[in-house]
N, CA, C and O atoms as CSV, one atom per row, in Angstrom:
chain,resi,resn,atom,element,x,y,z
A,1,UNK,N,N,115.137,95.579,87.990
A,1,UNK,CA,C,116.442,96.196,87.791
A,1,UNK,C,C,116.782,97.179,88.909
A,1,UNK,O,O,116.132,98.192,89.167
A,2,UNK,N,N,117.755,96.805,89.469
A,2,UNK,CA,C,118.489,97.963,90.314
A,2,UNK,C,C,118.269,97.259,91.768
A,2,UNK,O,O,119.166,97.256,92.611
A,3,UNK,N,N,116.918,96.628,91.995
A,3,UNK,CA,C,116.810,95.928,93.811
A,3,UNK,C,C,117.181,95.250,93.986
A,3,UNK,O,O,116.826,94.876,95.104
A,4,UNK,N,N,117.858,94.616,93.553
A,4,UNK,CA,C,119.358,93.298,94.182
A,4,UNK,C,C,118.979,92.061,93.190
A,4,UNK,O,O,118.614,92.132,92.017
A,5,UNK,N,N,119.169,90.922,93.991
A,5,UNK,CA,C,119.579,89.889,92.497
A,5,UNK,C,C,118.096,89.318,92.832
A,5,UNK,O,O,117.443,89.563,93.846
A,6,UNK,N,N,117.687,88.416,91.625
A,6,UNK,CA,C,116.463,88.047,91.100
A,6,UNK,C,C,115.643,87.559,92.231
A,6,UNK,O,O,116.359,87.261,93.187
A,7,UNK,N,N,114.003,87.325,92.503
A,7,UNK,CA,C,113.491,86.921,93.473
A,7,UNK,C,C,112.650,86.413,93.398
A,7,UNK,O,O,111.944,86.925,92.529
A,8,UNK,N,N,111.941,85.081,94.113
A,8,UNK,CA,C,110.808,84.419,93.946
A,8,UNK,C,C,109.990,85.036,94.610
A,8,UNK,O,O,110.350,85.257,95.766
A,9,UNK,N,N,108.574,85.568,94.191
A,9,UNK,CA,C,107.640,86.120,95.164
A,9,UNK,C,C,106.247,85.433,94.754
A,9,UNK,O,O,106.005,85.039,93.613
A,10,UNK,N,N,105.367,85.343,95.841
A,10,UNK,CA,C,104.058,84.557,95.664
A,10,UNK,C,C,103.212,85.172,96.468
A,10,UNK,O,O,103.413,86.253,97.021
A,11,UNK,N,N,101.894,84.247,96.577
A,11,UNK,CA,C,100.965,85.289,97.700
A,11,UNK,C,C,100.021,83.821,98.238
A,11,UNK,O,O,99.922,82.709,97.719
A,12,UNK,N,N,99.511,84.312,99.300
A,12,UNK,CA,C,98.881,83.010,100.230
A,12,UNK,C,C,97.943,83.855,100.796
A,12,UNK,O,O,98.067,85.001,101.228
A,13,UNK,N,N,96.724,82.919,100.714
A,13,UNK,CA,C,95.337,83.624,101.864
A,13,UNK,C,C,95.314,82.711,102.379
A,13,UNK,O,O,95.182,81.589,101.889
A,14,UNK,N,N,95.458,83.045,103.641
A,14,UNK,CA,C,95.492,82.103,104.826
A,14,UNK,C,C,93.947,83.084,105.842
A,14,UNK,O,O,93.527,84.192,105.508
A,15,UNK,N,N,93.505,82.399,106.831
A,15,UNK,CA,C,92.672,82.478,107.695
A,15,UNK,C,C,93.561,82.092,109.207
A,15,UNK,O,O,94.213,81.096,109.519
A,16,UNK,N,N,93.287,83.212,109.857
A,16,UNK,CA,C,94.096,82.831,111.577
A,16,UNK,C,C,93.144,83.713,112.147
A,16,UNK,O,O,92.524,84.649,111.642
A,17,UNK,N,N,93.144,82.953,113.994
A,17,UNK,CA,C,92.869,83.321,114.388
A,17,UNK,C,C,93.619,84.804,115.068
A,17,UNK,O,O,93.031,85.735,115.620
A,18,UNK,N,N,94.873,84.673,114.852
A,18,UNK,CA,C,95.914,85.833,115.382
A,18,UNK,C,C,95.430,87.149,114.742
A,18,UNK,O,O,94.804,87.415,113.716
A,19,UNK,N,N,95.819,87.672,115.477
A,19,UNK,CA,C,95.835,89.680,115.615
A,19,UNK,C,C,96.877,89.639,114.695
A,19,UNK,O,O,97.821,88.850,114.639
A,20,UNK,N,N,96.443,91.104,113.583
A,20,UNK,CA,C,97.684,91.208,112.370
A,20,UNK,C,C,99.056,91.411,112.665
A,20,UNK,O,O,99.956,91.387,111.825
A,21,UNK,N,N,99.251,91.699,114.405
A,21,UNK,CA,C,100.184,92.247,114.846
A,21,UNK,C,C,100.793,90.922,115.347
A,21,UNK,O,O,101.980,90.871,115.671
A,22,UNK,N,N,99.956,89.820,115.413
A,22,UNK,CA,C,101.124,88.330,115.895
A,22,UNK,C,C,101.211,87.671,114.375
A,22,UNK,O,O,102.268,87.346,113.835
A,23,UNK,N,N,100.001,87.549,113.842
A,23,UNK,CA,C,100.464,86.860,112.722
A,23,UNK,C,C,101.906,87.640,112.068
A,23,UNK,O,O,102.835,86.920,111.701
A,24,UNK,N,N,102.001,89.027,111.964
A,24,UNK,CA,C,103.377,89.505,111.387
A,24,UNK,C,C,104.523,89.051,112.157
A,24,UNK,O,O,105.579,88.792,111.578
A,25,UNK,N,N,104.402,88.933,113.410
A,25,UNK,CA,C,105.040,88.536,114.293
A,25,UNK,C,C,105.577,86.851,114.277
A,25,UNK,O,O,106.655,86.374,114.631
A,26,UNK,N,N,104.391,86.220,113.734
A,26,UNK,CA,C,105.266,84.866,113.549
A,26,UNK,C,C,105.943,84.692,112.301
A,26,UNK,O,O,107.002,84.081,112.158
A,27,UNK,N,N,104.929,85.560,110.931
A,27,UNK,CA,C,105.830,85.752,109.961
A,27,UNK,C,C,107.854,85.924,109.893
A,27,UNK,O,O,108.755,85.447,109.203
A,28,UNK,N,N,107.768,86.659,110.781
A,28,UNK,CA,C,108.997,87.030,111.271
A,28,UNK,C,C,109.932,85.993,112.151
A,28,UNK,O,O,111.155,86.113,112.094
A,29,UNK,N,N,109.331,84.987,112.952
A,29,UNK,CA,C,109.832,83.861,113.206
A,29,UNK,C,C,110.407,83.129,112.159
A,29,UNK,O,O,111.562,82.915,111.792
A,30,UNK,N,N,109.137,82.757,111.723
A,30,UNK,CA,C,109.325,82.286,110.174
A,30,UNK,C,C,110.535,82.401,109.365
A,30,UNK,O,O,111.282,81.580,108.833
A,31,UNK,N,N,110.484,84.006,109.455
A,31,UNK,CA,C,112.091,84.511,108.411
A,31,UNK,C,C,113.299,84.112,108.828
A,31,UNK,O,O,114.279,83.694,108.211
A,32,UNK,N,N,112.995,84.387,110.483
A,32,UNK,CA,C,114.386,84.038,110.993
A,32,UNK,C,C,115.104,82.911,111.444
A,32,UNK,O,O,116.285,82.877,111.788
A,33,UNK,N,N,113.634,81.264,111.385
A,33,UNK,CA,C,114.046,80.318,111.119
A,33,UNK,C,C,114.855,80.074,110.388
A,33,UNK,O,O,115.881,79.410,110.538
A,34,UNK,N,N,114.208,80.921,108.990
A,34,UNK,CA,C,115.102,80.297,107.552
A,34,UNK,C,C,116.569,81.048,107.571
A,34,UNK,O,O,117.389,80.615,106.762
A,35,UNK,N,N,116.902,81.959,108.285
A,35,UNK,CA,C,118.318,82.371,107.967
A,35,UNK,C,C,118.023,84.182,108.023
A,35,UNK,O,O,119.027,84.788,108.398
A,36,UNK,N,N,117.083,84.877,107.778
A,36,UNK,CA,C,116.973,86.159,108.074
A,36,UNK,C,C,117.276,86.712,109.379
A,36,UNK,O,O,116.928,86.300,110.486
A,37,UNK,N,N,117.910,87.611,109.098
A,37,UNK,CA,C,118.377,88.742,110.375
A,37,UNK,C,C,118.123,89.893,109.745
A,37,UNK,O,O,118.409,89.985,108.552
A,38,UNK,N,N,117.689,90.700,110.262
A,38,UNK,CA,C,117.568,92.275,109.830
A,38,UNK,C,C,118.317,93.123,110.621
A,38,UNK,O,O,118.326,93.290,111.841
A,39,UNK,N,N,119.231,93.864,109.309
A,39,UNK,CA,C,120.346,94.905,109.859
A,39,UNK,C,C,119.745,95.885,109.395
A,39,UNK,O,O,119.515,96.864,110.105
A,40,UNK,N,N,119.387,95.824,108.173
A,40,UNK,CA,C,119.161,97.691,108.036
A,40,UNK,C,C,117.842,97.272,106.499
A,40,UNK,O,O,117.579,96.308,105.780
A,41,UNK,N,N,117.307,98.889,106.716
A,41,UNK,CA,C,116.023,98.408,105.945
A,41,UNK,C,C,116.290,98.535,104.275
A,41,UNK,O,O,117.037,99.300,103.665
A,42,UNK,N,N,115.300,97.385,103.740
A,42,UNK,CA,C,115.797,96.691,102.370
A,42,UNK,C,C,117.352,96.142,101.649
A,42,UNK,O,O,117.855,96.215,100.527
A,43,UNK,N,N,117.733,95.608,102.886
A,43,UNK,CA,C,118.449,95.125,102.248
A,43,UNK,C,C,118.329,93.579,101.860
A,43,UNK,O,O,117.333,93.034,102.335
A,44,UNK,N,N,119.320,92.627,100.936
A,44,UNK,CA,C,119.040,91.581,100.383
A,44,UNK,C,C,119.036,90.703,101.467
A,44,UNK,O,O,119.833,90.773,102.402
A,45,UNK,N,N,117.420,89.201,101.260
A,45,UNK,CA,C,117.492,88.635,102.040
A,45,UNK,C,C,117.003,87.311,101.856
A,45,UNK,O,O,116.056,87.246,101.073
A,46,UNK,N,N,117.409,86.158,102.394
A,46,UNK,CA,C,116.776,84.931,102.325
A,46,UNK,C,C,115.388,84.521,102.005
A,46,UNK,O,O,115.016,83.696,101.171
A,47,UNK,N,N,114.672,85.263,102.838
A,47,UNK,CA,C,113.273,85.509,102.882
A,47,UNK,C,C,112.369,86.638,103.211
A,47,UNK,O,O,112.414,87.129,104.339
A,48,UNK,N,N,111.736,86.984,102.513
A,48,UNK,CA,C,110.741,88.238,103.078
A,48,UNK,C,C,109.630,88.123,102.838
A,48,UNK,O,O,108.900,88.237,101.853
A,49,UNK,N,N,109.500,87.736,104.432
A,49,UNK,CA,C,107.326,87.287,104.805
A,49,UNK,C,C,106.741,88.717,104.618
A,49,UNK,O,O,107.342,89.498,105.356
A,50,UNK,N,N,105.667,89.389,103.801
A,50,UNK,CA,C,105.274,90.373,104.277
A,50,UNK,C,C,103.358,90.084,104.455
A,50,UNK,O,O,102.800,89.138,103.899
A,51,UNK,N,N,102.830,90.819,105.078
A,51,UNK,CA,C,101.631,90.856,105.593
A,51,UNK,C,C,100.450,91.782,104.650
A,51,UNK,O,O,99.681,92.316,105.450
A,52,UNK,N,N,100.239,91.980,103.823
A,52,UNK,CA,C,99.979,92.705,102.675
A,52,UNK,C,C,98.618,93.300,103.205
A,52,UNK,O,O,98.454,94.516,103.306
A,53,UNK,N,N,97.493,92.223,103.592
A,53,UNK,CA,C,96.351,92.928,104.118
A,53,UNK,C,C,95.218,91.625,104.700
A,53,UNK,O,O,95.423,90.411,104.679
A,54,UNK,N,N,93.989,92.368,105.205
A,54,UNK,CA,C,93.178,91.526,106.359
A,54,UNK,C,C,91.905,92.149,106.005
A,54,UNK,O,O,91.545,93.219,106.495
A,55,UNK,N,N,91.439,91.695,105.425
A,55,UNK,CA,C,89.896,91.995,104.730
A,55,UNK,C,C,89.691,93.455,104.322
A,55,UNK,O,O,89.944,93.807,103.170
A,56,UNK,N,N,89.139,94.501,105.445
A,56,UNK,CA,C,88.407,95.477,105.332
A,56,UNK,C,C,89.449,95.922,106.310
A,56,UNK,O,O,89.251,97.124,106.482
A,57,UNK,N,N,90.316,95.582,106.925
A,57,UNK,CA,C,91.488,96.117,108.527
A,57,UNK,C,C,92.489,97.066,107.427
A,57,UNK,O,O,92.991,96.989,106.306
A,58,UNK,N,N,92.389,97.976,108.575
A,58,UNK,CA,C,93.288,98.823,108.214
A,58,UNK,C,C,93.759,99.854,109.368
A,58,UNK,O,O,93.020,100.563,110.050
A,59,UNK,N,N,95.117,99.768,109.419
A,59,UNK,CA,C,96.002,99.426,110.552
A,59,UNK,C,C,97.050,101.282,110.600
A,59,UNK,O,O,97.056,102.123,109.701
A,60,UNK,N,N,97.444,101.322,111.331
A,60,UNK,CA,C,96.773,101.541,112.689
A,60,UNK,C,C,95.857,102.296,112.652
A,60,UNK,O,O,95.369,102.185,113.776
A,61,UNK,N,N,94.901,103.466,111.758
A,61,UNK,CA,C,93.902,104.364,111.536
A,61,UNK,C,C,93.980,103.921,110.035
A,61,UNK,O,O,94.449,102.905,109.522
A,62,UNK,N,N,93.256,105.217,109.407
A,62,UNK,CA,C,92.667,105.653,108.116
A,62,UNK,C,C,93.646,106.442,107.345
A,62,UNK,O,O,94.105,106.348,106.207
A,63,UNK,N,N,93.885,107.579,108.740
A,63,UNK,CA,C,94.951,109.047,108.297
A,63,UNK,C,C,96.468,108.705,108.453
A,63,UNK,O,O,97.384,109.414,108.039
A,64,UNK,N,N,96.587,107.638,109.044
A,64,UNK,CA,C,98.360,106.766,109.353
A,64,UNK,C,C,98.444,105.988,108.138
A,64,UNK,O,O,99.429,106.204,107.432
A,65,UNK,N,N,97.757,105.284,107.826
A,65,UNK,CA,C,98.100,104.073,106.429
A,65,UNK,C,C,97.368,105.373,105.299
A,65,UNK,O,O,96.390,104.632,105.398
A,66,UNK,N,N,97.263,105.643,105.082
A,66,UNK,CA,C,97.060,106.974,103.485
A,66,UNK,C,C,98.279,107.575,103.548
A,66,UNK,O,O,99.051,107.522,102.591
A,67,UNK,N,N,98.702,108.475,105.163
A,67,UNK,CA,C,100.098,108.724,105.212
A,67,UNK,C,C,101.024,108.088,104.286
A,67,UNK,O,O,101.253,108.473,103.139
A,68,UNK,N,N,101.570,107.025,104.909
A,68,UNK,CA,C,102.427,106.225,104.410
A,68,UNK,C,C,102.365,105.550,103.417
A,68,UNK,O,O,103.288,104.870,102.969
A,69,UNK,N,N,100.573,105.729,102.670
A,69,UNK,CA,C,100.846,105.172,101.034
A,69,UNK,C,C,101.011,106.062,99.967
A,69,UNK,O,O,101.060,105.736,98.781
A,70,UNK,N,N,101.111,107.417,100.507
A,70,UNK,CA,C,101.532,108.908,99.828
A,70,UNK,C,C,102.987,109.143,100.369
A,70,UNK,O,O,103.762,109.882,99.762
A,71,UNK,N,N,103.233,108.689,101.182
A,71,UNK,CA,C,105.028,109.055,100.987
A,71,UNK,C,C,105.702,109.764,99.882
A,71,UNK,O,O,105.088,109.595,98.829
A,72,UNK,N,N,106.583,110.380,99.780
A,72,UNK,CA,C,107.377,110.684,98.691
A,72,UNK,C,C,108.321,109.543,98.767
A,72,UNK,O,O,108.713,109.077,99.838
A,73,UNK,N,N,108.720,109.050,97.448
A,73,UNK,CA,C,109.805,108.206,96.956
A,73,UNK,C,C,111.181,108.528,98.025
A,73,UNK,O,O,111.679,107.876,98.942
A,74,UNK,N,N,111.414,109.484,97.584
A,74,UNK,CA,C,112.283,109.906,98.290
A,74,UNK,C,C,112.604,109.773,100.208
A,74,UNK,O,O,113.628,109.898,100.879
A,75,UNK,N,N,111.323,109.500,100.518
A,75,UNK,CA,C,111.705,109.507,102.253
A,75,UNK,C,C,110.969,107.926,102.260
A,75,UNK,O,O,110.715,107.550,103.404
A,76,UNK,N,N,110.659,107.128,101.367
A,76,UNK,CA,C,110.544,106.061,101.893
A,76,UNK,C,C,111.692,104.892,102.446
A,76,UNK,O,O,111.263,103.804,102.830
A,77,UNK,N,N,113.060,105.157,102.462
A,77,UNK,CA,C,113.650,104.518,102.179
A,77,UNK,C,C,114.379,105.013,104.249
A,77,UNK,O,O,115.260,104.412,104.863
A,78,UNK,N,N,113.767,105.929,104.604
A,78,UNK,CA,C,114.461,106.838,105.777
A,78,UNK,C,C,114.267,105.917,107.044
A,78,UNK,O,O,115.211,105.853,107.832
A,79,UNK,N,N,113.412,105.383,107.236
A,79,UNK,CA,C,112.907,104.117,108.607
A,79,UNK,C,C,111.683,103.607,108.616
A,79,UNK,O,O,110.710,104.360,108.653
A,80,UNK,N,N,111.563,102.392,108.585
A,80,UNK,CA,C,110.354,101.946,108.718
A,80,UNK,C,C,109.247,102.452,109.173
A,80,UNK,O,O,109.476,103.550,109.681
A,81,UNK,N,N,108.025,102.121,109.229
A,81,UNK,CA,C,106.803,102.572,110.213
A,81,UNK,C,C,107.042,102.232,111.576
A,81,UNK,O,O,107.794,101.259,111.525
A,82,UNK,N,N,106.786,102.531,112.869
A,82,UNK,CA,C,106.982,102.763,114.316
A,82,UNK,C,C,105.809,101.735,114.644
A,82,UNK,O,O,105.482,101.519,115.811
A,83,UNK,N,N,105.183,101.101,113.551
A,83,UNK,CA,C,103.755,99.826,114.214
A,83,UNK,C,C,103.098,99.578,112.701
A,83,UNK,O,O,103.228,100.462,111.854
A,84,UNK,N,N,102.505,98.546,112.442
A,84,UNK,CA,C,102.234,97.982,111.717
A,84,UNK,C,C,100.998,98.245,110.567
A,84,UNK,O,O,99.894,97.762,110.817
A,85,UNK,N,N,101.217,99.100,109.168
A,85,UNK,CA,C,100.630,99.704,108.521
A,85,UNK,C,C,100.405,98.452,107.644
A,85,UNK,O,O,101.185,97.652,107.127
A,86,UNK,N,N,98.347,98.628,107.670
A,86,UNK,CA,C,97.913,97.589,106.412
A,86,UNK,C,C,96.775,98.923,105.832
A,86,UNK,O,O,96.397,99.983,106.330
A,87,UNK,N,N,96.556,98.345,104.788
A,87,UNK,CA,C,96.974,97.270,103.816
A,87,UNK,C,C,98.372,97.467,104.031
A,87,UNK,O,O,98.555,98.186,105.014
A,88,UNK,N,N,99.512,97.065,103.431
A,88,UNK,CA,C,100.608,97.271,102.394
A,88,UNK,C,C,100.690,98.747,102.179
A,88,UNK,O,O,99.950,99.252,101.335
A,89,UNK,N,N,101.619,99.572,102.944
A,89,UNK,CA,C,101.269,100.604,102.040
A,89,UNK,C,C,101.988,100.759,100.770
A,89,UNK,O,O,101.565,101.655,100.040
A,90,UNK,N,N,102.782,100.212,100.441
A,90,UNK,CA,C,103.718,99.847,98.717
A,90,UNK,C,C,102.837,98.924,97.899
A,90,UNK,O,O,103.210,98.800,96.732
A,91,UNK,N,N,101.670,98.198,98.273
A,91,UNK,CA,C,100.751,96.882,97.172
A,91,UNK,C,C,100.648,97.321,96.277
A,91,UNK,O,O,101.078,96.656,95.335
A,92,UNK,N,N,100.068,98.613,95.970
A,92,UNK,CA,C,99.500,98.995,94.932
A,92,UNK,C,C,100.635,99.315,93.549
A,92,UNK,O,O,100.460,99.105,92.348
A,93,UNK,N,N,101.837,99.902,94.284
A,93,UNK,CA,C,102.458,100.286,92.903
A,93,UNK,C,C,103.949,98.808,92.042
A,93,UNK,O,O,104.658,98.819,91.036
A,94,UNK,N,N,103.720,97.796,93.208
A,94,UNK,CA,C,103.900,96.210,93.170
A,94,UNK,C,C,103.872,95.751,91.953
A,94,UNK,O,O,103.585,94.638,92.394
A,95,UNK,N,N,103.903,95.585,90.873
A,95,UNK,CA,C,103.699,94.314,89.853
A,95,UNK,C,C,103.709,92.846,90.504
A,95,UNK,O,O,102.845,91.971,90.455
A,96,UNK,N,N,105.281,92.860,91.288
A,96,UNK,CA,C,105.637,91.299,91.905
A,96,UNK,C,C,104.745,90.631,93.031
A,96,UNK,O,O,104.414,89.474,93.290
A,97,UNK,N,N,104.506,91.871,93.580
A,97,UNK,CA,C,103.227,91.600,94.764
A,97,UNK,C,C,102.177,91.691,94.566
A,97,UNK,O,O,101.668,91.258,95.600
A,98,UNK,N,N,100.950,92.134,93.533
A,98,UNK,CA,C,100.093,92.690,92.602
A,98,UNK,C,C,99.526,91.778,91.661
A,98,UNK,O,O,98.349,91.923,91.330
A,99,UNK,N,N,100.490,90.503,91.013
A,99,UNK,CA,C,100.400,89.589,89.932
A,99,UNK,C,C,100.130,88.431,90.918
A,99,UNK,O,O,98.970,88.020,90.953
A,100,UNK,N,N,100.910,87.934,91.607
A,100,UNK,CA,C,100.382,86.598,92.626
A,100,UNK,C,C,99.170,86.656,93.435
A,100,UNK,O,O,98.458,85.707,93.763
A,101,UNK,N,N,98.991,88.191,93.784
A,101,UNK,CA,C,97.715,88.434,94.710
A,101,UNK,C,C,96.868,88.424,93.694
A,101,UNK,O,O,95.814,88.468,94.329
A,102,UNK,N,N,96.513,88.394,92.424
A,102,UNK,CA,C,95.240,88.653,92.399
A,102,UNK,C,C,95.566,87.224,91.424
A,102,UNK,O,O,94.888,87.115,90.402
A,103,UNK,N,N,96.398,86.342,91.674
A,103,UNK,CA,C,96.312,84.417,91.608
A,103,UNK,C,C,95.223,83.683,92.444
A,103,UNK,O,O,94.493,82.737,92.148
A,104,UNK,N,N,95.401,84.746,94.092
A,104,UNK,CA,C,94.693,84.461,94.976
A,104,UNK,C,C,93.447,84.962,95.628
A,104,UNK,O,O,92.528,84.190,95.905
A,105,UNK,N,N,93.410,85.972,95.823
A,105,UNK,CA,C,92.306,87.457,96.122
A,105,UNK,C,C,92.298,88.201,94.825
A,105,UNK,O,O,92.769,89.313,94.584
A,106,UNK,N,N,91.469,87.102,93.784
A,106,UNK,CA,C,91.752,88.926,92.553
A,106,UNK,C,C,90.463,89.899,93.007
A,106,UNK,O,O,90.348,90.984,92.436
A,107,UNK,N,N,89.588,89.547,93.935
A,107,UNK,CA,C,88.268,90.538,94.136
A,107,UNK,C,C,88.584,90.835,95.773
A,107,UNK,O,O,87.603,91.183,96.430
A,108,UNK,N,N,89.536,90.754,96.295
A,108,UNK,CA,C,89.789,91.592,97.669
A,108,UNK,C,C,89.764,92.946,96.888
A,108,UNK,O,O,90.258,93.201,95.790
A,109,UNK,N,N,89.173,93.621,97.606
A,109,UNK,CA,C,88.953,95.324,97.761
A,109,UNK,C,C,90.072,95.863,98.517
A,109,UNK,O,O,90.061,95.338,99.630
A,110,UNK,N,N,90.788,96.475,98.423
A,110,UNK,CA,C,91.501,97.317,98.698
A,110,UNK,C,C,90.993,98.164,99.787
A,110,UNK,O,O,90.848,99.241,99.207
A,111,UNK,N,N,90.674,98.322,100.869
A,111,UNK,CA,C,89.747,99.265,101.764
A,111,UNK,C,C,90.123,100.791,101.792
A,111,UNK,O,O,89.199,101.459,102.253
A,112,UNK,N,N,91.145,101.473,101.452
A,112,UNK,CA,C,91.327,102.825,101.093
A,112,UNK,C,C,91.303,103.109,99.834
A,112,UNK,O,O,90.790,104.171,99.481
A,113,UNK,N,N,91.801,102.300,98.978
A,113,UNK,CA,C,91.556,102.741,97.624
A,113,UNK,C,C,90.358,102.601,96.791
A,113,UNK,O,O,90.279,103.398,95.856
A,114,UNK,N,N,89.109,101.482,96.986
A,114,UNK,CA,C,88.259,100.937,96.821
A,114,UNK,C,C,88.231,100.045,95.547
A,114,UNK,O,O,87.233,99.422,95.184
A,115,UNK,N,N,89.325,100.048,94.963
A,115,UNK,CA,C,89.723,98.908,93.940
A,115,UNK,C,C,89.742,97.393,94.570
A,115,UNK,O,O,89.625,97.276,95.790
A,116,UNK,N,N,89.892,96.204,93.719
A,116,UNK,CA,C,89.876,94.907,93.755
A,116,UNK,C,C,91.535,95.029,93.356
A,116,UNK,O,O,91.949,96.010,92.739
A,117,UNK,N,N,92.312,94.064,93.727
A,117,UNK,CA,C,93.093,93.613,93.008
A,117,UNK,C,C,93.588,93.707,91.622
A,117,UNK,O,O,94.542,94.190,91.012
A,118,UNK,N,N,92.353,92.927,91.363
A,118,UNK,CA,C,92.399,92.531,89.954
A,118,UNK,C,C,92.495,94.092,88.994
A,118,UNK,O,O,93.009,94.139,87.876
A,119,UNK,N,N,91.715,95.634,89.912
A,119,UNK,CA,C,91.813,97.127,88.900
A,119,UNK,C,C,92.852,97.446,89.219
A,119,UNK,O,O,93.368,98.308,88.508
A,120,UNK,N,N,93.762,96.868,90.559
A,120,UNK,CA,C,94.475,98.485,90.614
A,120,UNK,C,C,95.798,97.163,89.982
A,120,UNK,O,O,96.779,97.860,90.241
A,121,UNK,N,N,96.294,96.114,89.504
A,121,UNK,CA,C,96.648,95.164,88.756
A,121,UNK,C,C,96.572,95.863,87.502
A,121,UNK,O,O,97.701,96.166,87.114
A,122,UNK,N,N,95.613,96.246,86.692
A,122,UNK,CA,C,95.038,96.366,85.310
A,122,UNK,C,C,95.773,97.681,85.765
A,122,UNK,O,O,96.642,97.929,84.929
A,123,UNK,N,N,95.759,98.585,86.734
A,123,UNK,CA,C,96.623,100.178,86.296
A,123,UNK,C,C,97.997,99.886,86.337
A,123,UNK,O,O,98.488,100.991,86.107
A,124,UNK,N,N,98.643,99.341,86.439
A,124,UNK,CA,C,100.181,98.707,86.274
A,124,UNK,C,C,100.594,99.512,84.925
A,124,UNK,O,O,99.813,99.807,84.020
A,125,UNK,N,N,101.993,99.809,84.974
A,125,UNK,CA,C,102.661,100.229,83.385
A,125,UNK,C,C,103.022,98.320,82.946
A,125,UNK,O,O,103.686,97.429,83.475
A,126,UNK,N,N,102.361,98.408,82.013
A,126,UNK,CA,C,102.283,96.587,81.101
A,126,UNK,C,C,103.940,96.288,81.211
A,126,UNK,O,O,104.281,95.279,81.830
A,127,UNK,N,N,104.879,97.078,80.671
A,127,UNK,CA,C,106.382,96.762,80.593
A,127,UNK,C,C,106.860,95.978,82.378
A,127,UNK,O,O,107.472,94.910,82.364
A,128,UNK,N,N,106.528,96.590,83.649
A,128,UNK,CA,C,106.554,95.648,85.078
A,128,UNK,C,C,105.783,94.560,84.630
A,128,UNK,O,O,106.322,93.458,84.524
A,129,UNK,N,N,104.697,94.703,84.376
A,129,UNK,CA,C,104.027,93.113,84.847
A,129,UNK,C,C,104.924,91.989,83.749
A,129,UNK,O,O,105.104,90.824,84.103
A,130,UNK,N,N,105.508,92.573,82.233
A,130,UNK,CA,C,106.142,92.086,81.551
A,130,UNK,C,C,107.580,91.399,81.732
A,130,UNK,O,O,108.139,90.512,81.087
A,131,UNK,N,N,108.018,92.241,82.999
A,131,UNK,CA,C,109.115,91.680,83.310
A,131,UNK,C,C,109.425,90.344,84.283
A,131,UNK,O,O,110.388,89.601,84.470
A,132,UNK,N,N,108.067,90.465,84.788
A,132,UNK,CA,C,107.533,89.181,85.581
A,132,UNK,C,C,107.939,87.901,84.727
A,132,UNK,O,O,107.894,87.876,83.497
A,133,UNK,N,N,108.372,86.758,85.595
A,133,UNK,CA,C,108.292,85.865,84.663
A,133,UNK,C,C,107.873,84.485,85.620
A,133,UNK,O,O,108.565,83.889,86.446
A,134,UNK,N,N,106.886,84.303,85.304
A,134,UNK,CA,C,105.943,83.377,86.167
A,134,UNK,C,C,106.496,81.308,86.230
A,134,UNK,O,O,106.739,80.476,85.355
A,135,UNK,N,N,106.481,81.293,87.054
A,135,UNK,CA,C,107.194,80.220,87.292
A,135,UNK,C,C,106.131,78.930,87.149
A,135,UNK,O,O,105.034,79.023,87.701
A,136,UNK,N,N,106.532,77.562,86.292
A,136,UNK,CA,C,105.617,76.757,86.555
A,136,UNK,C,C,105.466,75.141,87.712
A,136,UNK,O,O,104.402,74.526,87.778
């Protein structure tokens, strides 16, 4: 409710040889094959590839991605990151991104938080994951 109109979201473990910084990079080909252009941040879109995380990598430091997964609500919305923050720094508080990943990685570890998937999933408020509605 409230982030624009309804959306299909899923999750894929893939293996590449690419740096997280090309694989996002072709992700982004990807988008803009299908019809994506980016004007301004979050707004509604055809497609949105995102890069969620890479084993134990965590991008660009330790003290840059904790940064940005403590944000206040309030200034997340002000400009993107300036280079490419993994994990995800939004995965964790996800239902939509949170429920497909742990379809696929439910025992990926989280490398700053030290959860699996599958715990920091189980800390969800039940009413998000409820609103999910899983496609067959």
């Amino acid at each position: 409710p409230g982030a624009g109109p309804d959306f299909v979201n899923g999750a894929a473990a893939v293996e590449s040889g690419l740096s997280a910084a090309d694989l996002l990079a072709t992700l982004h080909d990807v988008e803009k094959d299908l019809g994506r252009f980016r004007h301004r941040r979050w707004e509604p879109r055809v497609c949105d590839l995102d890069l969620i995380g890479g084993g134990d990598l965590v991008l660009p430091d330790r003290e840059t991605a904790a940064r940005w997964m403590a944000l206040p609500e309030a200034e997340r919305g002000a400009s993107p990151p300036p280079e490419l923050v993994l994990p995800h720094p939004r995965l964790a508080e996800r239902a939509f991104v949170l429920v497909p990943l742990a379809e696929v990685a439910p025992d990926w570890r989280h490398p700053l938080l030290g959860l699996t998937v599958r715990e920091i999933a189980a800390r969800l408020p039940e009413a998000e994951v409820a609103a999910l509605t899983p496609l067959d």
